[in-house]
N, C-alpha and C positions, 0 to 999 in steps of 0.2 A: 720904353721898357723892353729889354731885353727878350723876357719870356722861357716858354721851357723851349722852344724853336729856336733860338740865338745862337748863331757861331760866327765869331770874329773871326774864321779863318776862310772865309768864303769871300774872294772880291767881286765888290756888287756891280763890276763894270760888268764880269761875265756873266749876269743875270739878266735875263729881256725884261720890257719893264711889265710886262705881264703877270712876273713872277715874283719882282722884285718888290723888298718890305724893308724896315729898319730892319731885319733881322733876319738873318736866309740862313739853313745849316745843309750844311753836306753830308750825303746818305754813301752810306759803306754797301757797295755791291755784295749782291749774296742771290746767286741764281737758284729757281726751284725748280722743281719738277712738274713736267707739262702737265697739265692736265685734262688735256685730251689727245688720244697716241692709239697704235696699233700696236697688236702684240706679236704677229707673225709674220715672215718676210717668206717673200715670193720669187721664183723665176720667171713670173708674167712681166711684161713690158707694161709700163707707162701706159695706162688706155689715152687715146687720142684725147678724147675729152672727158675733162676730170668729171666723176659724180656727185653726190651729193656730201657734205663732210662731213665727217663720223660724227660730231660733236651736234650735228644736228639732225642724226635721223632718230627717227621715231621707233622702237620697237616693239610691236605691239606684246601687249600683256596677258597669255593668255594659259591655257593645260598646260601647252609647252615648256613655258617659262621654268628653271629650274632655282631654287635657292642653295642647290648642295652640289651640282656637278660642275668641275672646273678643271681646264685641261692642263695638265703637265708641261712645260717644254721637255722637250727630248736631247739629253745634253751630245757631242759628238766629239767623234774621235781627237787628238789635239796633235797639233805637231810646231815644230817653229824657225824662224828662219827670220834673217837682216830684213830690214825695210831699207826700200830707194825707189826715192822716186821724183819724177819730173815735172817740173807744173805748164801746163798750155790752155791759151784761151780757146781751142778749136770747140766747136759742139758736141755732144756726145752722140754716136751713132742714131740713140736714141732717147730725143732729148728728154729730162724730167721734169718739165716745164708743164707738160699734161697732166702733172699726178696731183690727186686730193693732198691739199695742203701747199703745193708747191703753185697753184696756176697763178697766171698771172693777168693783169684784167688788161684786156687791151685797150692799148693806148689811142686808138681811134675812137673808142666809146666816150660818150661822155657820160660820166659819173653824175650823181647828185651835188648840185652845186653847195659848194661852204658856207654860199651865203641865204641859201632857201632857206624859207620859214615856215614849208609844207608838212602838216602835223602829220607823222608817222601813224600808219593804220593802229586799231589796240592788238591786233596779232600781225605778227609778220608771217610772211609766207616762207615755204621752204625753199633754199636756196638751189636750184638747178643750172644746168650750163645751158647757153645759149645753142639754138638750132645749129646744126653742122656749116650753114651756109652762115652764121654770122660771123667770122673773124677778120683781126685788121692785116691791113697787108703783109704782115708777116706771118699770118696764119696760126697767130697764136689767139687762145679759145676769149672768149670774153663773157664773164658770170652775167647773168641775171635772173629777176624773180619769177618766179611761176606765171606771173602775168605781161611777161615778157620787158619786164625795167630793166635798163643795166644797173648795175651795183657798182658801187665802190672802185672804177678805173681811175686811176690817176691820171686827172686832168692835162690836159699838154700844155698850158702855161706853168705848174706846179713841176710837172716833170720839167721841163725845160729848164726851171730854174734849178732846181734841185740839182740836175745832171752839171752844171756850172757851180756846183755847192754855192749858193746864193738862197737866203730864205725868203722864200716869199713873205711881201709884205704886213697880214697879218698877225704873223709872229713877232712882228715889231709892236704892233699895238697889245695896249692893256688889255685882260682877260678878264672879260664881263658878258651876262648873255647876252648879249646882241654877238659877240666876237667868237663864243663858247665853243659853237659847232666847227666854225670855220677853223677855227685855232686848231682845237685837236684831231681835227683831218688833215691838216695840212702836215701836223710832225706825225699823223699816221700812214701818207703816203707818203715821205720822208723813211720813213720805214721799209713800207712795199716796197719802194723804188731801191734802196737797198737789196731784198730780194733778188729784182726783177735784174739787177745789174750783176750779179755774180750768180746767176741762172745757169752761163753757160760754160761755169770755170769746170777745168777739167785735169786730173793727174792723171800721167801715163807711164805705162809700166811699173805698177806699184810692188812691189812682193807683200803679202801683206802673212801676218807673224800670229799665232792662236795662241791664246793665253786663257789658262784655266783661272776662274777666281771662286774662292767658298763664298758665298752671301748666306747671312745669318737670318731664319725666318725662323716661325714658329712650326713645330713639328702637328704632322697632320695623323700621326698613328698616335701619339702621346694626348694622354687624357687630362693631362696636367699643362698639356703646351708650354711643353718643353723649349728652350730655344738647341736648334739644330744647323749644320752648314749643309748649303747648297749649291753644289759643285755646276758652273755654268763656262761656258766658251763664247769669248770673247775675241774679234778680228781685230788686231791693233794693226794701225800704220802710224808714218808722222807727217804733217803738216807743216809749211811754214810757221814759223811763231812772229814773221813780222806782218800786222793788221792788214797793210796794205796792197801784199801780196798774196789774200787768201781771203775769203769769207768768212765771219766771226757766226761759227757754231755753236748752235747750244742742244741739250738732251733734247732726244726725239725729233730731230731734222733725220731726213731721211737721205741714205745714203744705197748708190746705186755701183754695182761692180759687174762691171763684165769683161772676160779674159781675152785679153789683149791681142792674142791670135785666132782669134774666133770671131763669127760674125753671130753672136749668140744675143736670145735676149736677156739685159741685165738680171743680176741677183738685189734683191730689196732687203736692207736691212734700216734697224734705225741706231741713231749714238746714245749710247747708254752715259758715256761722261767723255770730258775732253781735259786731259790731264797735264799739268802748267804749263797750257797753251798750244801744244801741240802734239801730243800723243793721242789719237785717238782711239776709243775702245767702241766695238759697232755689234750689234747682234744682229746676226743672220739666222736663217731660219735651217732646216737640215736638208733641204735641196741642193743649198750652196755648199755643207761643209761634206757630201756623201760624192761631190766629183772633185774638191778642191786639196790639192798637194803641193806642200812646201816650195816650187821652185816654177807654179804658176807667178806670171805675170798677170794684174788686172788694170782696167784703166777706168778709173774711179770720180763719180761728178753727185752731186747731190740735189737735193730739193729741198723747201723752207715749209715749216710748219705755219700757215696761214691762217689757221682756227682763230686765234688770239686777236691779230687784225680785223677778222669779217666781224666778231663778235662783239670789238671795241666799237668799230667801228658803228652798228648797231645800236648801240648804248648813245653813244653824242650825241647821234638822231634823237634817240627816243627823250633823251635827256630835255630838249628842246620844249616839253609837254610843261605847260605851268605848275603842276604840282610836283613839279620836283626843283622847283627857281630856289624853295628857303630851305634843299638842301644844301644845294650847288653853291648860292652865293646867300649865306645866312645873315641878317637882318640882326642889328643891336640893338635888340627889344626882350624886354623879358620875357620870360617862358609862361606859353597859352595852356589851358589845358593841365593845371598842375593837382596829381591824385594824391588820398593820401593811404601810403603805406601804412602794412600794421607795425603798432607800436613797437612792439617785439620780434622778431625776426627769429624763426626756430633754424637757425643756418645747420645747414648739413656740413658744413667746413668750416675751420677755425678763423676765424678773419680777425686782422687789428682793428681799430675805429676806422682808421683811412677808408680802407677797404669796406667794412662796414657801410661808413656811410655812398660810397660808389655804388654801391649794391641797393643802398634806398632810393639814391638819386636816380637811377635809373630805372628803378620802379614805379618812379613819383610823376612820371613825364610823359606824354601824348602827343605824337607828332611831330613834326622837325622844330625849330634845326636840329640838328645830331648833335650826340653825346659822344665825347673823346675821352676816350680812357688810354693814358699813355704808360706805357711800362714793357719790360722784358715781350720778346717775341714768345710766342707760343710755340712755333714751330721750331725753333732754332735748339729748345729743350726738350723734340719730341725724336730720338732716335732713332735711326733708320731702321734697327733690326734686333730690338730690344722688346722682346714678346710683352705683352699685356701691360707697356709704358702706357702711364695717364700725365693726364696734366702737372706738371710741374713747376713752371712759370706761375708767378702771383698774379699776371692778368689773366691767366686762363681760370685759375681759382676761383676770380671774379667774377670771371665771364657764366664760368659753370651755374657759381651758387644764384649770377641773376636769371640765368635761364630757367633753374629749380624754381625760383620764387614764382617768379611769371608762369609757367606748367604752372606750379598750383593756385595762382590764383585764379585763374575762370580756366573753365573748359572749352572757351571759346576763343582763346588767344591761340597763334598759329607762327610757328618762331621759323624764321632762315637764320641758319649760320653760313655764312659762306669766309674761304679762307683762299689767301694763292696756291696753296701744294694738299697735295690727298693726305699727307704724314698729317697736318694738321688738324684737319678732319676726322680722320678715323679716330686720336688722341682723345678727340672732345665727344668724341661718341663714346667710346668705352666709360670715359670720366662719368659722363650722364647716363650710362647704362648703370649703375652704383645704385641709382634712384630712383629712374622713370622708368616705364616699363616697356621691352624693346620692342613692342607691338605698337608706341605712339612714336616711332623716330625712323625716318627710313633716311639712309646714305644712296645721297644720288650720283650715281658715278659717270665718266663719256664713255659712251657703247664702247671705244676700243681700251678703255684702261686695261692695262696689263693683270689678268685675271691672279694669276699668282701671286702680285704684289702686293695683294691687299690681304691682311692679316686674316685668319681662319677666324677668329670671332667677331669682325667685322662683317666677313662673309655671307651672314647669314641672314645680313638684312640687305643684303645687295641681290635684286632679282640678274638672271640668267637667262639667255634664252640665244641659242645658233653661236651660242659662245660669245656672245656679245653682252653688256651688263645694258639691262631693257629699265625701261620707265613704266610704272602702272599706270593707268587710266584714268584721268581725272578727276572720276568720281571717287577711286582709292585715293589719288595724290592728296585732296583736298581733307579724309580725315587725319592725315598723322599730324598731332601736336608739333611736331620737331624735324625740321630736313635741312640735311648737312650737305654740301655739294662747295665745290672750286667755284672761282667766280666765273671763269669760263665757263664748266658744265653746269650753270642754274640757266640757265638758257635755254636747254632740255626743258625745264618746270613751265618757261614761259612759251616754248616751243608747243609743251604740250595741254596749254590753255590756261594755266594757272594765273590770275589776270592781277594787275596791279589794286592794292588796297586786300590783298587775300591775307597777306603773313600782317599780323598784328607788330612784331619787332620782326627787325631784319639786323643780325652782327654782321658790321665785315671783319673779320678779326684778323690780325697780321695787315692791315692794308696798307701800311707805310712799303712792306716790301714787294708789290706790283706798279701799277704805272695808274693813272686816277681812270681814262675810258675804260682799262681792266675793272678795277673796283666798283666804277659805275652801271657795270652790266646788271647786276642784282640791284640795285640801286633805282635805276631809270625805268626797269622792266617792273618791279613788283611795288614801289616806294606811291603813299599818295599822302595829303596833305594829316591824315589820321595816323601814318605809323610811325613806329619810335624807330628811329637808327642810331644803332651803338660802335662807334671806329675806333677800333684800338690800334696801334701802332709803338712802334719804338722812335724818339726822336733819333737821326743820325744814321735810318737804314733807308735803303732805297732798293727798287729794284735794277737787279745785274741783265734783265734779259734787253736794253737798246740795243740796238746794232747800230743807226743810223749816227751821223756825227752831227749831223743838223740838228735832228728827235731830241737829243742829247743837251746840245748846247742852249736849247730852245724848252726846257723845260719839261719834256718826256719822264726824264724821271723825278721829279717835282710830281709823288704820292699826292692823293686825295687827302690823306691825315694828314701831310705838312702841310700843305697848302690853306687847309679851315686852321690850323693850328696858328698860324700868322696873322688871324683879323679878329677882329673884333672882341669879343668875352672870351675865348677862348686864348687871347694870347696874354691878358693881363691874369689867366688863370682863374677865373670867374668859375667855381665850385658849381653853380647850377648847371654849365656845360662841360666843365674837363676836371677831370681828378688825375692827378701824377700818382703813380704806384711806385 
């Protein structure tokens, strides 16, 4: 049987057999926005040895913290001028291979093997850099934990092969736990190693061109929140557009410029978008744009957002813990633990039967396997800068009115939503601020999200503090009813003690368009054998951010929603686990 997962236009030769089923479909890239980033750029260099990374510091909670001050960028003068420019592999003056997000783990270390069986602590420790005297011959830094473990280096037989584009062996075999860890570590250092290889690309003599652009937000003097333009500068240059001749960038990679005739230290800024393939648009900060004039030359190299991988990578670990086996690989057994719904449902939103009954079924259920709700993305209908947008998609409808029921049925239930992009988020906040009251929902944001990005009536559940968006203290985290956060940034929740079996439901919602160790962060961190998980997805979307051609070909982007979508009850369309919208 075919399934709601079926596409005849995928050939199954190029599927490993890991991933391969009667029925495999191909997902339509569609990149989002990081979700853990910084908001200001600097004339500081590179520190030698990166710190700790935004996405996982702790900020404490305390008088200071503010819910209402949030700082302005300061827009700058514009002017404009031709781009040209050169490309060479030399190193840059001073390389970005030091910076948070960009390091790289040294290749001497050796990492946690793929094949350990060694149960992950219940808290991890925060991630610091290794003493000044630990790096491998090339001097480049090598991560490890508090307790002096190294992390996450790519193994030198994995490197080895990768560098030969050759996959290692595991990716050839079937993907089952015994194989689970090892598998998506190997197309997550397939990944790094990407990185680690175009670390030291470099453009020289670039002219680089300022471009005004309006971005539509909500106005912050209007009582009505008004939608209003906000005039911002933008650094374009261009880029090869052939793959092979350049590193495959996505928003908020960091981007480093220092003038060509100067022995100066770099300007930091990061990519705001990369437009059909080679134009780039970069936000600097006003240190760069208050010395820089049209007919400078810069010599430009960048660095990689790594949050994504230490975090995934985290996840596969922790994933390894038995109570998360009948998420990961769900069992053809009918459903334990089944409650019963009230007869009547007082729905705050109009729903057909379909839906309807999605909304009981997922009321009715305790504990894995998960619940696939398939339909329309949420975030794809949630516009970038369309003041006081809600939900509009029919699975977010869904998604809302189950989260309403659940809120009122016990005061003891404790919900995560987690999504790939902030848009999606804030969307389902607002939608559920309609009903619950904004005192039981807090939005957990990464300390560097872009303060001004996030919508003024979101704002206001989003604490503050050194200009950074902070996390409360445990003992606040654990009463709000309802906490909304990227899959990235819930790791912050688990950072800051919130222990697995705490959230009664946990949604991943949109998870068809990240990668499955992405989705599985919330998952592996907070999931035990008692809570419900609810994956919604769109068939036929995948996520756009692989870079690796291995990652790729090897099932990286083979979602967590397609992949449960293709076995057992859920591909014969089995109502107690999947309802199509």
């Amino acid at each position: 049987m075919g399934g709601l997962f079926s596409s005849p236009d995928q050939s199954s030769s190029q599927v490993p057999p890991a991933f391969s089923s009667n029925s495999s479909n191909p997902f339509s890239s569609r990149p989002s926005a990081s979700s853990s980033n910084l908001s200001r750029s600097s004339s500081k260099p590179p520190p030698l040895y990166p710190s700790t990374s935004p996405s996982s510091l702790k900020t404490p909670f305390d008088s200071s913290t503010s819910f209402s001050s949030f700082p302005k960028t300061t827009a700058s003068p514009s002017a404009s001028s031709s781009s040209s420019s050169s490309t060479s592999y030399k190193p840059p003056q001073s390389s970005p291979s030091g910076v948070p997000y960009s390091s790289k783990p040294s290749p001497s270390s050796s990492g946690p093997s793929p094949s350990s069986t060694k149960k992950p602590p219940a808290f991890k420790s925060i991630l610091h850099t290794a003493p000044n005297e630990v790096t491998n011959e090339e001097g480049k830094t090598t991560y490890a934990w508090e307790k002096g473990e190294p992390i996450y280096a790519i193994p030198e037989d994995i490197k080895g092969l990768v560098k030969r584009d050759i996959a290692p062996q595991v990716l050839k075999q079937p993907l089952s736990p015994s194989t689970y860890k090892a598998y998506f570590a190997a197309l997550l250092y397939a990944e790094d190693y990407y990185l680690e290889k175009w670390s030291n690309f470099l453009l020289e003599k670039v002219t680089l061109k300022l471009e005004e652009a309006a971005l539509h937000k909500k106005s912050k003097k209007s009582k009505k929140g008004s939608d209003e333009e906000d005039d911002k500068i933008f650094v374009e240059f261009e880029i090869d557009s052939i793959p092979e001749k350049r590193p495959f960038l996505l928003s908020r990679d960091m981007v480093y410029a220092r003038p060509s005739d100067k022995t100066v230290e770099p300007f930091q800024g990061f990519i705001y978008r990369v437009v059909k393939s080679k134009r780039v648009l970069v936000e600097f900060g006003d240190d760069f744009h208050s010395q820089h004039h049209p007919n400078r030359k810069y010599d430009i190299s960048f660095s990689f957002n790594r949050v994504c991988l230490k975090r995934a990578h985290q996840a596969v670990e922790a994933a390894l813990d038995p109570s998360s086996h009948n998420f990961l690989f769900p069992e053809c057994v009918p459903r334990k633990n089944i409650l019963n719904p009230p007869a009547l449902l007082n729905t705050y939103y109009k729903l057909d039967t379909n839906e309807l009954n999605a909304v009981r079924r997922i009321l009715s259920f305790q504990g894995s396997p998960p619940y696939l709700l398939a339909g329309p993305l949420i975030g794809i209908n949630a516009p970038r800068y369309v003041p006081e947008q809600k939900v509009s998609a029919r699975t977010g409808v869904v998604v809302c009115e189950a989260v309403i029921e659940i809120y009122k049925t016990s005061q003891e239930n404790r919900i995560l939503i987690c999504a790939p992009i902030n848009r999606t988020c804030d969307v389902l906040m607002r939608s559920l601020r309609e009903v619950i009251p904004e005192s039981d929902m807090f939005r957990a944001n990464a300390a560097f999200r872009e303060i001004d990005g996030v919508p003024i009536d979101i704002l206001r559940s989003c604490p503050v503090k050194d200009e950074c968006f902070a996390c409360p203290p445990l003992q606040k985290l654990r009463k709000f009813k309802i906490i909304l956060s990227t899959f990235v940034s819930s790791f912050r929740l688990h950072n800051q003690g919130i222990a697995a079996g705490h959230f009664s439901h946990i949604f991943l919602v949109d998870a068809s368009s990240t990668t499955e160790p992405e989705a599985t962060i919330a998952l592996a961190n907070f999931a035990n054998e008692n809570t419900s998980v609810i994956v919604t997805g769109a068939p036929g979307n995948h996520s756009g951010w692989i870079r690796s051609d291995i990652a790729r070909k090897y099932g990286l982007g083979k979602s967590y929603f397609e992949r449960l979508g293709e076995v057992g009850p859920y591909r014969i369309l089995n109502p107690m686990f999947i309802t199509e919208l």
